[in-house]
matplotlib code that plots the C-alpha trace (Angstrom):
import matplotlib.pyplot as plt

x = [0.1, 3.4, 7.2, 10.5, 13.4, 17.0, 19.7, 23.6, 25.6, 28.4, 26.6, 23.3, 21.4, 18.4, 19.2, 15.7, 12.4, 11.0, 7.1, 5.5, 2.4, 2.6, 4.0, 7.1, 4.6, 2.3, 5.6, 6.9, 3.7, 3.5, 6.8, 6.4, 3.6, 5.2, 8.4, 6.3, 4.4, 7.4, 8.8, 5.9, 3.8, 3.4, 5.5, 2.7, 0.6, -0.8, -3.8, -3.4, -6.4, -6.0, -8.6, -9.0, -8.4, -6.6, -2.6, -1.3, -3.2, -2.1, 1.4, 1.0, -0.7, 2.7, 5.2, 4.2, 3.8, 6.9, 6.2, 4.7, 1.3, -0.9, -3.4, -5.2, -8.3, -9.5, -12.8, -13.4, -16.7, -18.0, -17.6, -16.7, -13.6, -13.1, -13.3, -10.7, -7.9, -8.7, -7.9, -4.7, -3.4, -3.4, -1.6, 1.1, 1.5, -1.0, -2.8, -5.4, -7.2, -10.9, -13.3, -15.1, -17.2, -15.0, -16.5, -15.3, -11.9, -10.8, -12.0, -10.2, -7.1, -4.1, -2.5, -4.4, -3.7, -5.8, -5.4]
y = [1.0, 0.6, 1.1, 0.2, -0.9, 0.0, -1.7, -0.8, -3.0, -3.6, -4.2, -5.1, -2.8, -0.7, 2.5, 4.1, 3.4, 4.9, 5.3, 5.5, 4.1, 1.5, 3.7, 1.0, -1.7, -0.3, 1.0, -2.8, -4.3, -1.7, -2.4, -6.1, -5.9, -3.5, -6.2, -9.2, -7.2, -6.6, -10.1, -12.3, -10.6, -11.2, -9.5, -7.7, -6.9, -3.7, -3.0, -2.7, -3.1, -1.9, -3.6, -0.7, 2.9, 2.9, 3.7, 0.7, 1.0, 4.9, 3.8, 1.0, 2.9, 5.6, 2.7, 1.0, 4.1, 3.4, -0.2, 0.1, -0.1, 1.9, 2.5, 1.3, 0.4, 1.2, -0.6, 0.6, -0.4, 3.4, 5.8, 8.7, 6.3, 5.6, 9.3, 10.4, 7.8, 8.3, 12.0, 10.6, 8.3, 10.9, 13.0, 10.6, 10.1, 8.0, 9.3, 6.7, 5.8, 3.9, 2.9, 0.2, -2.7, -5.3, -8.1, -5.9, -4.6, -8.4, -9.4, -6.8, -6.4, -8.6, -7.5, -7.3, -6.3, -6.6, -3.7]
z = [19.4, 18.0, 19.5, 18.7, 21.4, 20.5, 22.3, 21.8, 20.1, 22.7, 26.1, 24.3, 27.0, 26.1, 24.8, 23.8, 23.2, 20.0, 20.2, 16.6, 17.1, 14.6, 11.7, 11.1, 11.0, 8.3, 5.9, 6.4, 5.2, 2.4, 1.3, 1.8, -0.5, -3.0, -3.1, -3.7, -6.8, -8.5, -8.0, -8.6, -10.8, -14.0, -16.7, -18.7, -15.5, -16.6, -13.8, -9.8, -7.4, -3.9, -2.0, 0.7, 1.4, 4.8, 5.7, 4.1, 1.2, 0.4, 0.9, -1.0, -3.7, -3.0, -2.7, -6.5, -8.7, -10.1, -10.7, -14.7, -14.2, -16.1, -13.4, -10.5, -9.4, -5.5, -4.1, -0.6, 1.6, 1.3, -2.0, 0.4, 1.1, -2.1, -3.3, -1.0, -1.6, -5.6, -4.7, -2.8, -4.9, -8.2, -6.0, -5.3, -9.5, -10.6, -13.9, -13.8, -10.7, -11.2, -7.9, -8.2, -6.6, -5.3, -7.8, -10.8, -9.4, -8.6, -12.2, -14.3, -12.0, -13.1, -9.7, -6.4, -3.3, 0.0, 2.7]

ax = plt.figure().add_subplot(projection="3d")
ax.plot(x, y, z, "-o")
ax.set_aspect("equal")
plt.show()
């Protein structure tokens, strides 16, 4: 569950409620997460590993296909899962999308990010 209060400006009284059922929350944390990967990582990261397949995953996986990697890696505790966002996340841009066990996404990844 997820809202957002908007209040005016002047009399600082509430002026609606907005009910998105978390949506704001899980773009924030995706973005978050997109911002702190082009900041702090390093400056020849080629490879991303999403560590999950859910909403903040796909829009982190949405968010960072601009950010010069040359692929990603998705580990996800089912294949079916894993299937689905690989499906997903070439949709959004991404030419190379691997699945793998979590062991091997963490060790090949130069960037990882846990969803």
């Amino acid at each position: 569950q997820g809202c957002m209060l908007l209040f005016s400006q002047t009399t600082g009284e509430l002026e609606t409620i907005l009910l998105d059922n978390g949506h704001l929350t899980d773009v924030r944390t995706a973005a978050a997460a997109c911002l702190c990967i082009s900041k702090f990582a390093p400056a020849k990261a080629a490879s991303l590993s999403i560590l999950g397949t859910g909403v903040v995953a796909k829009l982190v996986a949405e968010y960072a296909v601009d950010l010069g990697f040359g692929g990603i890696i998705v580990s996800s505790r089912t294949s079916e899962s894993a299937e689905k966002f690989a499906a997903f996340a070439k949709s959004k841009g991404w030419a190379k999308v691997s699945i793998e066990s979590y062991a091997a996404a963490t060790a090949r990844a130069d960037v990882i990010v846990c969803c």
